[in-house]
PyMOL Python script that loads the backbone (N, CA, C, O; Angstrom):
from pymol import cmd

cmd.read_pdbstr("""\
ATOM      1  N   UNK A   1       0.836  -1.173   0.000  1.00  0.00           N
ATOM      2  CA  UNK A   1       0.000   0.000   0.000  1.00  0.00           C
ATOM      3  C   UNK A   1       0.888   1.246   0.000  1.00  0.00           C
ATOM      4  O   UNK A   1       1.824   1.301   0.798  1.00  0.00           O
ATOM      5  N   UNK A   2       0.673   2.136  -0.756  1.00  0.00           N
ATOM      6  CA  UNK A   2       1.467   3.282  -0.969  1.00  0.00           C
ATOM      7  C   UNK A   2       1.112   4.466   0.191  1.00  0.00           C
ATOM      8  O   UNK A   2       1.815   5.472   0.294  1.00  0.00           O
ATOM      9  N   UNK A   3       0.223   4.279   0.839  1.00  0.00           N
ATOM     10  CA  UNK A   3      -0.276   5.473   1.460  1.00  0.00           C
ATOM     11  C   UNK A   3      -0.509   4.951   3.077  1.00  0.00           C
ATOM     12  O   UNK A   3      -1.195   3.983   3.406  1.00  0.00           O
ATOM     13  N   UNK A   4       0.119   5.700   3.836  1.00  0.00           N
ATOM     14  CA  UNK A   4       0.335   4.906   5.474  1.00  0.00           C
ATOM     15  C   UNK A   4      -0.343   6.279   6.443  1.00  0.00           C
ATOM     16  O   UNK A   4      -0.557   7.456   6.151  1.00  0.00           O
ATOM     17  N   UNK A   5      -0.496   5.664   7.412  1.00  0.00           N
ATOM     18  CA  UNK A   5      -1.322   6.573   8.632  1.00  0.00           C
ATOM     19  C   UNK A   5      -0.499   6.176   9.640  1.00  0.00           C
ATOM     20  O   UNK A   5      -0.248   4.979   9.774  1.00  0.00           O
ATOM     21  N   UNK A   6       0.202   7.434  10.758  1.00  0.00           N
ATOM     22  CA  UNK A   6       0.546   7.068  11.255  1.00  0.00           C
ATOM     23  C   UNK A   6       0.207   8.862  12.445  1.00  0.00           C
ATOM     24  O   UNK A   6       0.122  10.064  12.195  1.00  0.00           O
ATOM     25  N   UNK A   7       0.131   8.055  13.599  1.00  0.00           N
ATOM     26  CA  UNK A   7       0.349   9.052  15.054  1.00  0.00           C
ATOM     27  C   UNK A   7       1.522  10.409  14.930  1.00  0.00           C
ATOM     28  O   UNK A   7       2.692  10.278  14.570  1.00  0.00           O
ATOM     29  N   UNK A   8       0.965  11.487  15.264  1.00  0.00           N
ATOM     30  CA  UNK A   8       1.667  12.331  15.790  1.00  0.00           C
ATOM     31  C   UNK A   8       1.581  13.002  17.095  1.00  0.00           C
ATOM     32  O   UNK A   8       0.931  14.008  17.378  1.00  0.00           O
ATOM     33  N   UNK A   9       2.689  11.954  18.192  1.00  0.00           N
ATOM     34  CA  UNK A   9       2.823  12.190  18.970  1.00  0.00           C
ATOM     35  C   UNK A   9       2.801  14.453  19.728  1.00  0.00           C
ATOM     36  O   UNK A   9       2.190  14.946  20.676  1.00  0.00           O
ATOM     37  N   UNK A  10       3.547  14.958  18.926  1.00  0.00           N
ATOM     38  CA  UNK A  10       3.740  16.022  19.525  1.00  0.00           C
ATOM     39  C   UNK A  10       2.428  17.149  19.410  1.00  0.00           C
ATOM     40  O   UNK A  10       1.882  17.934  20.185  1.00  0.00           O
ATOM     41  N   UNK A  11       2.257  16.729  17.911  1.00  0.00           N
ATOM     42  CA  UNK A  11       0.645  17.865  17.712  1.00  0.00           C
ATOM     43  C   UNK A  11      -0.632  16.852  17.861  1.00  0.00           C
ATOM     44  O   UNK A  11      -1.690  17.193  17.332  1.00  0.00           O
ATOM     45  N   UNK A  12      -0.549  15.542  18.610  1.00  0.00           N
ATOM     46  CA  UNK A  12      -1.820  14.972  18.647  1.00  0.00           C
ATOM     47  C   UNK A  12      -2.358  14.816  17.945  1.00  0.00           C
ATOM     48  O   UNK A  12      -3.511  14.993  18.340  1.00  0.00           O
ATOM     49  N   UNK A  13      -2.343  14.367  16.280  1.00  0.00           N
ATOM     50  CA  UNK A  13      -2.908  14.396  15.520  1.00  0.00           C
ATOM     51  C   UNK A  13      -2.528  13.671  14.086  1.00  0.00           C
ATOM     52  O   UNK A  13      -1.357  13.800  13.730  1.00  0.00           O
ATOM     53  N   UNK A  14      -3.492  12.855  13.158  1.00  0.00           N
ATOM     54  CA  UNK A  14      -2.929  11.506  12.868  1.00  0.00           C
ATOM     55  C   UNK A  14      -2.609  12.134  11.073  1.00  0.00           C
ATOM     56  O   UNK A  14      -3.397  12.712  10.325  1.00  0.00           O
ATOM     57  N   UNK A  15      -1.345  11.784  10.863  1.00  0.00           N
ATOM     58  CA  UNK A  15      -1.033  12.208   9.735  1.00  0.00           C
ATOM     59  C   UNK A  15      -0.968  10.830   8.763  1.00  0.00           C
ATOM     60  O   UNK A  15      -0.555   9.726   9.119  1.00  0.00           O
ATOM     61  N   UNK A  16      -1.537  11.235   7.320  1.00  0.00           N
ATOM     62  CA  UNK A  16      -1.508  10.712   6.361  1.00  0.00           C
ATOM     63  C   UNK A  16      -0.249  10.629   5.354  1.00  0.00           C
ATOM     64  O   UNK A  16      -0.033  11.594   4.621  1.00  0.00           O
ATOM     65  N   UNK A  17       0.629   9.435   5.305  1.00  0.00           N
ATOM     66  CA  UNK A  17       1.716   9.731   4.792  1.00  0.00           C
ATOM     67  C   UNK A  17       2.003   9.224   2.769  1.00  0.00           C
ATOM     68  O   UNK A  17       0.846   9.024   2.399  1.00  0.00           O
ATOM     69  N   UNK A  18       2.528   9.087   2.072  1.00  0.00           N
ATOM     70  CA  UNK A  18       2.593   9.192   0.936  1.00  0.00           C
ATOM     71  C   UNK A  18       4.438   7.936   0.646  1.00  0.00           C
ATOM     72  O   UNK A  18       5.533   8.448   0.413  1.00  0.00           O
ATOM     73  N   UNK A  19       4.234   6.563   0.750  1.00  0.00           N
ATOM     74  CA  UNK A  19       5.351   5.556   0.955  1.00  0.00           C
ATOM     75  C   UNK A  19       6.430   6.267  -0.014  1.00  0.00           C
ATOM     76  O   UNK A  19       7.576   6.559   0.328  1.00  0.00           O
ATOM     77  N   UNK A  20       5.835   6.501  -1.333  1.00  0.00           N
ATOM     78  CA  UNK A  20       6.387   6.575  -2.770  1.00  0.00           C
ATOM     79  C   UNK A  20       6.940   7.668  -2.761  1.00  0.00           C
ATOM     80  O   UNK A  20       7.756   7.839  -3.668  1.00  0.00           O
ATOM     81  N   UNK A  21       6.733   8.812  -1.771  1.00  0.00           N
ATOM     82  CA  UNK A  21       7.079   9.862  -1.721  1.00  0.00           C
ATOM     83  C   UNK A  21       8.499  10.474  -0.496  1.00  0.00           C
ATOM     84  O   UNK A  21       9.028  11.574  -0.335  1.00  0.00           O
ATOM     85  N   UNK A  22       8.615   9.663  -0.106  1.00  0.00           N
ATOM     86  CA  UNK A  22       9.911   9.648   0.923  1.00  0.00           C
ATOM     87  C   UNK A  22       8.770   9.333   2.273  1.00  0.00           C
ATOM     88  O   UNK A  22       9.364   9.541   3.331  1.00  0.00           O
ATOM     89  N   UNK A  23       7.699   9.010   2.443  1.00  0.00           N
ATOM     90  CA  UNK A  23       6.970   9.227   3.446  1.00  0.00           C
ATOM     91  C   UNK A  23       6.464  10.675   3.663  1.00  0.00           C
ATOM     92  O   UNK A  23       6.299  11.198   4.766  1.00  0.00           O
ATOM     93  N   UNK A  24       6.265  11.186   2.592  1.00  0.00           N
ATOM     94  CA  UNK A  24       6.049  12.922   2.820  1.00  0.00           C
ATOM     95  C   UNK A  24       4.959  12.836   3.654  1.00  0.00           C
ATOM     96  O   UNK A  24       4.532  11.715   3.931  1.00  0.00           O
ATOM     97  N   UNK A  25       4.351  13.974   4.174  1.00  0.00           N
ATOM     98  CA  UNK A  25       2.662  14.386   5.026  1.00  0.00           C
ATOM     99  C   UNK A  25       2.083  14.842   4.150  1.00  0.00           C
ATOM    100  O   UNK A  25       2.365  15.969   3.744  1.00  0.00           O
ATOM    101  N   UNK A  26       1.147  14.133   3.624  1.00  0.00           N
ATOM    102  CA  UNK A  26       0.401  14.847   3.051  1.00  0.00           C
ATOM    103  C   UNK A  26      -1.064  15.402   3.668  1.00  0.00           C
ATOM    104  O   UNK A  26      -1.718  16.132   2.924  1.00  0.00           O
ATOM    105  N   UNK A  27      -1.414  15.197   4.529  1.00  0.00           N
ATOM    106  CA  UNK A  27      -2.222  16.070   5.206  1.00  0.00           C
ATOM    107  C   UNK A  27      -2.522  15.113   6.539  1.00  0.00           C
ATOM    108  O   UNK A  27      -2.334  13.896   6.556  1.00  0.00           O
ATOM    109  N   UNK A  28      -3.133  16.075   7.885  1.00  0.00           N
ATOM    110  CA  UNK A  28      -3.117  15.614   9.283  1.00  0.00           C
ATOM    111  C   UNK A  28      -4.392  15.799  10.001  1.00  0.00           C
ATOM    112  O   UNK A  28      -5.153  16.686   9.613  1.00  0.00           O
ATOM    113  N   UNK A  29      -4.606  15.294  10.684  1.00  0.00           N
ATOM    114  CA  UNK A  29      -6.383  14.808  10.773  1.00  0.00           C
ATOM    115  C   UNK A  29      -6.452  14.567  12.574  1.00  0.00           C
ATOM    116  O   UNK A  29      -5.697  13.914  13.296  1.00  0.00           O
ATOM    117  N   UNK A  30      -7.574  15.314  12.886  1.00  0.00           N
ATOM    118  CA  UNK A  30      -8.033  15.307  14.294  1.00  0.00           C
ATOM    119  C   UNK A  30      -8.464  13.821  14.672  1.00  0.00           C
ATOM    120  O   UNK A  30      -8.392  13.499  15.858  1.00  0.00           O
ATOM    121  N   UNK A  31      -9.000  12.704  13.531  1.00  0.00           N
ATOM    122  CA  UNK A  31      -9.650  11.488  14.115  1.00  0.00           C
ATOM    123  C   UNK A  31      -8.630  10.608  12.930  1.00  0.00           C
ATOM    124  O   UNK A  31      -8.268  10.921  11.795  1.00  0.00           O
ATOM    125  N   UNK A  32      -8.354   9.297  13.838  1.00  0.00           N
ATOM    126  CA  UNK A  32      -8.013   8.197  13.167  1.00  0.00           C
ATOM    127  C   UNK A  32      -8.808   7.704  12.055  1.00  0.00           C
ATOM    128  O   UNK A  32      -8.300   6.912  11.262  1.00  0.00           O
ATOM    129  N   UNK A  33      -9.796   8.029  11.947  1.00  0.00           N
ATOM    130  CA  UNK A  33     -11.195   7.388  10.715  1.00  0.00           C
ATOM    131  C   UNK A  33     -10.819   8.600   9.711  1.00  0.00           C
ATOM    132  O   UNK A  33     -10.203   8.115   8.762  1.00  0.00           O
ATOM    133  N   UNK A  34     -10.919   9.567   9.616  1.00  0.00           N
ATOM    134  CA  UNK A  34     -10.531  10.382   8.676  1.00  0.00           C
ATOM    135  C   UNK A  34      -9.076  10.350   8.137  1.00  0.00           C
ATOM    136  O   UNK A  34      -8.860  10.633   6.958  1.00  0.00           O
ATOM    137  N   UNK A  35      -8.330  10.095   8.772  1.00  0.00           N
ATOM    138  CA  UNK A  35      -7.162   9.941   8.360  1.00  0.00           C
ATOM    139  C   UNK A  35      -6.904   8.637   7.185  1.00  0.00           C
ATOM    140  O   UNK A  35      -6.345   8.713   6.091  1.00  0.00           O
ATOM    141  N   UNK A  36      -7.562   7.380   7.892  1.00  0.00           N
ATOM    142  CA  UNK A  36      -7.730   6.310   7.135  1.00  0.00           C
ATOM    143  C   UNK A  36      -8.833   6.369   5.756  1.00  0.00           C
ATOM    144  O   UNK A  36      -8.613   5.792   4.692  1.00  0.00           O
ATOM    145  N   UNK A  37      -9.944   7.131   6.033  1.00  0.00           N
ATOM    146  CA  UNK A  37     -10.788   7.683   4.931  1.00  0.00           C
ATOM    147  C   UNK A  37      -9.576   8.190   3.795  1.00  0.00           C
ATOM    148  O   UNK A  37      -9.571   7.720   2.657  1.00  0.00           O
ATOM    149  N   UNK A  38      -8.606   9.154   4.227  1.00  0.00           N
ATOM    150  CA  UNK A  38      -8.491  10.001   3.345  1.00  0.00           C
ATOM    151  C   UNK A  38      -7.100   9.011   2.375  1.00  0.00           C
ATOM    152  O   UNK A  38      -6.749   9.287   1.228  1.00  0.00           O
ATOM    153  N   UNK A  39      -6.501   7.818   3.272  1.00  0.00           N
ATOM    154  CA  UNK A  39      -5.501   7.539   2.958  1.00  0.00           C
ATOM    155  C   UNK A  39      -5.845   6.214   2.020  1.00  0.00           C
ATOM    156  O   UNK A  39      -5.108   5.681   1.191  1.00  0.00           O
ATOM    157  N   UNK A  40      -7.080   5.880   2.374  1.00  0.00           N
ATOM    158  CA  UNK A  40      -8.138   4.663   1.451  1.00  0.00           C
ATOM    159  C   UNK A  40      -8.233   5.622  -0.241  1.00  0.00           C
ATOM    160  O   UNK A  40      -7.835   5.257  -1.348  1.00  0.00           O
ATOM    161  N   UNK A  41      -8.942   6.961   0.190  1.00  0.00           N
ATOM    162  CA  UNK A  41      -9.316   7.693  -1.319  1.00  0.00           C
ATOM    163  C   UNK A  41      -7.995   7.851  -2.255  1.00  0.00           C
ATOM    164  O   UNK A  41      -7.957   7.675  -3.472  1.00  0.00           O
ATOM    165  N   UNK A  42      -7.043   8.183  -1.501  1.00  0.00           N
ATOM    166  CA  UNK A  42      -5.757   8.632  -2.047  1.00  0.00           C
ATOM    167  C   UNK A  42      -5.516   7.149  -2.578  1.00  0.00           C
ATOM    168  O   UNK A  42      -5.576   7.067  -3.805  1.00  0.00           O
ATOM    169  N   UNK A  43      -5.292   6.135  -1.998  1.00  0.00           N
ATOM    170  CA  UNK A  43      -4.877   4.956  -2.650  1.00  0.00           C
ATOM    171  C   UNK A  43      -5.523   4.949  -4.086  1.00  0.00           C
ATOM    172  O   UNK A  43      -4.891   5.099  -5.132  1.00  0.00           O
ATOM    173  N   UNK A  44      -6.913   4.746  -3.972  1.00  0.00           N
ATOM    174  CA  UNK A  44      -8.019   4.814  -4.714  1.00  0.00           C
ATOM    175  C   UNK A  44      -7.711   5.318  -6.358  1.00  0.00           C
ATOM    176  O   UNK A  44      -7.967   4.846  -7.466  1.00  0.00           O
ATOM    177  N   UNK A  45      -6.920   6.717  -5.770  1.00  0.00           N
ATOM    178  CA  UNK A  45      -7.105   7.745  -7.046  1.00  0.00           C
ATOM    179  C   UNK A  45      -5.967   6.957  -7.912  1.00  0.00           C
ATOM    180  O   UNK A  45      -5.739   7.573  -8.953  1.00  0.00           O
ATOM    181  N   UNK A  46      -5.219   5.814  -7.782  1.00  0.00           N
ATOM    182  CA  UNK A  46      -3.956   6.104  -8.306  1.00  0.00           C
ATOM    183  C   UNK A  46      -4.245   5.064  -9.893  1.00  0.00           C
ATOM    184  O   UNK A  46      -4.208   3.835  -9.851  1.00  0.00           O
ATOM    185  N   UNK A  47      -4.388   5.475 -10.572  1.00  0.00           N
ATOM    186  CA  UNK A  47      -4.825   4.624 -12.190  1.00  0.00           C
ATOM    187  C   UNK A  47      -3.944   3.270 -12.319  1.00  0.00           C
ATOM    188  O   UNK A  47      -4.358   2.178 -12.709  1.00  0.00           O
ATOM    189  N   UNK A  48      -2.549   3.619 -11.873  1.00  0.00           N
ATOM    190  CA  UNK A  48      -1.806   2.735 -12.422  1.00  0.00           C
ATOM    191  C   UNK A  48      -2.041   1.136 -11.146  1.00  0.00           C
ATOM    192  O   UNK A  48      -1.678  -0.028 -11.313  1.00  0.00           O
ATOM    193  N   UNK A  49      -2.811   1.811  -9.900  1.00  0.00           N
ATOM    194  CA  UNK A  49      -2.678   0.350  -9.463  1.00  0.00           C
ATOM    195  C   UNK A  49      -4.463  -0.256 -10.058  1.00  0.00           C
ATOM    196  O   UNK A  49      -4.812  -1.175  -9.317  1.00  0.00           O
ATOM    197  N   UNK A  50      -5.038  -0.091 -10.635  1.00  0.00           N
ATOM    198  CA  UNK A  50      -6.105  -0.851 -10.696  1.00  0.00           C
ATOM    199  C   UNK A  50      -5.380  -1.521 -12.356  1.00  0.00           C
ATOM    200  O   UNK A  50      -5.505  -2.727 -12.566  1.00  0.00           O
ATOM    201  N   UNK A  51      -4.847  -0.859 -13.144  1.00  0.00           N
ATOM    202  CA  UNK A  51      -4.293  -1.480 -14.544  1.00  0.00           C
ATOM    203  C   UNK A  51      -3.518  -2.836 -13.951  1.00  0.00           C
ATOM    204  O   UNK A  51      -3.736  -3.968 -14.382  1.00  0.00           O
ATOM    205  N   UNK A  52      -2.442  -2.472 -12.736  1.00  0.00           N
ATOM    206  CA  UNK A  52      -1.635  -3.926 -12.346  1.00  0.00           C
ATOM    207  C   UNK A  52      -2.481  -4.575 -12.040  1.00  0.00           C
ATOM    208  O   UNK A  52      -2.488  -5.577 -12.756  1.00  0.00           O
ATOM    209  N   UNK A  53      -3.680  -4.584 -10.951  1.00  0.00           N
ATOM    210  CA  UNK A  53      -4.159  -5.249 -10.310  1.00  0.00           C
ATOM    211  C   UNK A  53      -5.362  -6.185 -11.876  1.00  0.00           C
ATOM    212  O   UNK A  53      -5.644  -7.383 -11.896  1.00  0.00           O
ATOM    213  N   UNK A  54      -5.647  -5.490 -12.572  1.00  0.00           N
ATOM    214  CA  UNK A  54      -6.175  -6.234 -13.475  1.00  0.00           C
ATOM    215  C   UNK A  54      -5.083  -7.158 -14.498  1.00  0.00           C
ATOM    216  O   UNK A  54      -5.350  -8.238 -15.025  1.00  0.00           O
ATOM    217  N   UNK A  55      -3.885  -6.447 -14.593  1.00  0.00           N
ATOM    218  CA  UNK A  55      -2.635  -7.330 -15.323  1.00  0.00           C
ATOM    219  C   UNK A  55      -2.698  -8.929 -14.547  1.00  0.00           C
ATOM    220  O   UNK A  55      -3.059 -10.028 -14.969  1.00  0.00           O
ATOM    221  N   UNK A  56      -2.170  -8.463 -13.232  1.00  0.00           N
ATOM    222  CA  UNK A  56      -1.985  -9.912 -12.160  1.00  0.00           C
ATOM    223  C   UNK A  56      -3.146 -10.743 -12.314  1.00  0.00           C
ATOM    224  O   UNK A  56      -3.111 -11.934 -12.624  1.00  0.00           O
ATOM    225  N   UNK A  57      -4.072 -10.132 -12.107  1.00  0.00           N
ATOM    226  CA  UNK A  57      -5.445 -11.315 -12.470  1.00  0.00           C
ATOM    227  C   UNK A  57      -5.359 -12.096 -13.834  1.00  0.00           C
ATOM    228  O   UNK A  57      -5.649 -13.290 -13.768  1.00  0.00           O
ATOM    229  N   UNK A  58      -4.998 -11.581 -15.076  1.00  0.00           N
ATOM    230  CA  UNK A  58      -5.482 -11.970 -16.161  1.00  0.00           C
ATOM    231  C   UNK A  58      -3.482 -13.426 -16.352  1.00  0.00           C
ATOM    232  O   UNK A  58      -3.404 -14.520 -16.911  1.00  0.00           O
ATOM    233  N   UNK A  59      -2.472 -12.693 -15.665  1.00  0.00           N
ATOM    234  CA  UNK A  59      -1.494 -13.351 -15.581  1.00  0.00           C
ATOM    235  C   UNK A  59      -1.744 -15.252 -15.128  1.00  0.00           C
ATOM    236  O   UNK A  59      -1.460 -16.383 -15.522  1.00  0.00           O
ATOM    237  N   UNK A  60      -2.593 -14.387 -13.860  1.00  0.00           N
ATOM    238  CA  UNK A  60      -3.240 -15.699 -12.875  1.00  0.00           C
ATOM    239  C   UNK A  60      -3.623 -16.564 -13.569  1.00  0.00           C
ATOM    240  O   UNK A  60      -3.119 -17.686 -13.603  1.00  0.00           O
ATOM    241  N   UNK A  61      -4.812 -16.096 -14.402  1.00  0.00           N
ATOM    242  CA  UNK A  61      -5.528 -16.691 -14.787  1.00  0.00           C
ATOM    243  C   UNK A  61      -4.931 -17.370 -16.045  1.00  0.00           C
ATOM    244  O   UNK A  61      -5.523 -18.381 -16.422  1.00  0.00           O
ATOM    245  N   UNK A  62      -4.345 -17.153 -16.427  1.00  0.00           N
ATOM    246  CA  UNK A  62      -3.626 -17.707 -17.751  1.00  0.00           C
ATOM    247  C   UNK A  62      -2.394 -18.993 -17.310  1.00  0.00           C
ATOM    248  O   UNK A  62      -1.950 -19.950 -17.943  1.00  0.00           O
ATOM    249  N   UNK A  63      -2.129 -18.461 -15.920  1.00  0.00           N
ATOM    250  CA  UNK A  63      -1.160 -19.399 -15.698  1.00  0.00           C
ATOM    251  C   UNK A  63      -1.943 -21.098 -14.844  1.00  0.00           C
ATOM    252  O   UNK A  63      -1.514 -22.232 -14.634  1.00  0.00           O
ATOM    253  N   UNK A  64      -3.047 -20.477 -14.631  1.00  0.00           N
ATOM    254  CA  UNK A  64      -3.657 -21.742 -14.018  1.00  0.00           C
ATOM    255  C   UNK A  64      -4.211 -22.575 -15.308  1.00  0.00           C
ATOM    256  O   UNK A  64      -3.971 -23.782 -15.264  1.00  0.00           O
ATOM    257  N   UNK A  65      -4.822 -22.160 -16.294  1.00  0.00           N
ATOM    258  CA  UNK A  65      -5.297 -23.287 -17.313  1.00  0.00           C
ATOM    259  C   UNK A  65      -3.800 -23.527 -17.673  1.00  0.00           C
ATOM    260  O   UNK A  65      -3.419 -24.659 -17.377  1.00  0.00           O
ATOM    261  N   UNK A  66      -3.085 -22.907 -18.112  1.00  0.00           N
ATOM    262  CA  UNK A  66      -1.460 -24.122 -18.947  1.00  0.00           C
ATOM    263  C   UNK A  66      -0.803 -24.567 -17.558  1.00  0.00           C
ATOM    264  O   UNK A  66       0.413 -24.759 -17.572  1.00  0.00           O
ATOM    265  N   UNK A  67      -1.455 -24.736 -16.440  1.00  0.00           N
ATOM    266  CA  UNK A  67      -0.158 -25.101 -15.361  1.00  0.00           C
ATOM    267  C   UNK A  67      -0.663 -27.007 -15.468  1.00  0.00           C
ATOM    268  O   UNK A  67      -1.808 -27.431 -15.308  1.00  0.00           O
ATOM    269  N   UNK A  68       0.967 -28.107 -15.872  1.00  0.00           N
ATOM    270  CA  UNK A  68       0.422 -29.107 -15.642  1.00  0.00           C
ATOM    271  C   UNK A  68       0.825 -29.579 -14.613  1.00  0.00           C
ATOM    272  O   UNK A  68       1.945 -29.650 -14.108  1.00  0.00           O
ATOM    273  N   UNK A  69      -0.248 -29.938 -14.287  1.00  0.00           N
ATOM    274  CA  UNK A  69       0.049 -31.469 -12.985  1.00  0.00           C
ATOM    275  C   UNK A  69       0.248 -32.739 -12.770  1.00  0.00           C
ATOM    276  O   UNK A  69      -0.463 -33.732 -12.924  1.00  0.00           O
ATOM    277  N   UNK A  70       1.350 -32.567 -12.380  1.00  0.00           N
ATOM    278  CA  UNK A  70       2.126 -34.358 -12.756  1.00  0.00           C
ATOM    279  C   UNK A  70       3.029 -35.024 -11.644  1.00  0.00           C
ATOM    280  O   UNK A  70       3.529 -36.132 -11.837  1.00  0.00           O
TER     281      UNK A  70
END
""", "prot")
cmd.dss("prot")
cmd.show_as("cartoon", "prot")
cmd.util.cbc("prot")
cmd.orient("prot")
């Protein structure tokens, strides 16, 4: 997952971080549910993981009908 939530101890308050990005902040949130809301949408937006995630399936699937068993 590219996008992490994690505690900020000093300002009390739960920041949304960005993996791909050095861990940058990309924005900081009074409730743990919003933080995770916002770090779910952000995943969400990113085009290139729903193209892999449909690549790997169709890989799968191709590799289970030619896989023999012997």
């Amino acid at each position: 997952m590219r996008y992490s939530v994690r505690y900020e101890c000093g300002s009390k308050r739960w920041a949304v971080l960005d993996g791909q990005m050095g861990n940058k902040v990309l924005a900081t949130h009074d409730s743990k549910g919003a933080a995770y809301d916002q770090a779910y949408i952000e995943e969400n937006k990113q085009p290139n993981n729903h193209a892999d995630v449909r690549r790997l399936t169709q890989l799968r699937s191709l590799l289970s009908r030619n896989a023999v068993l012997g």
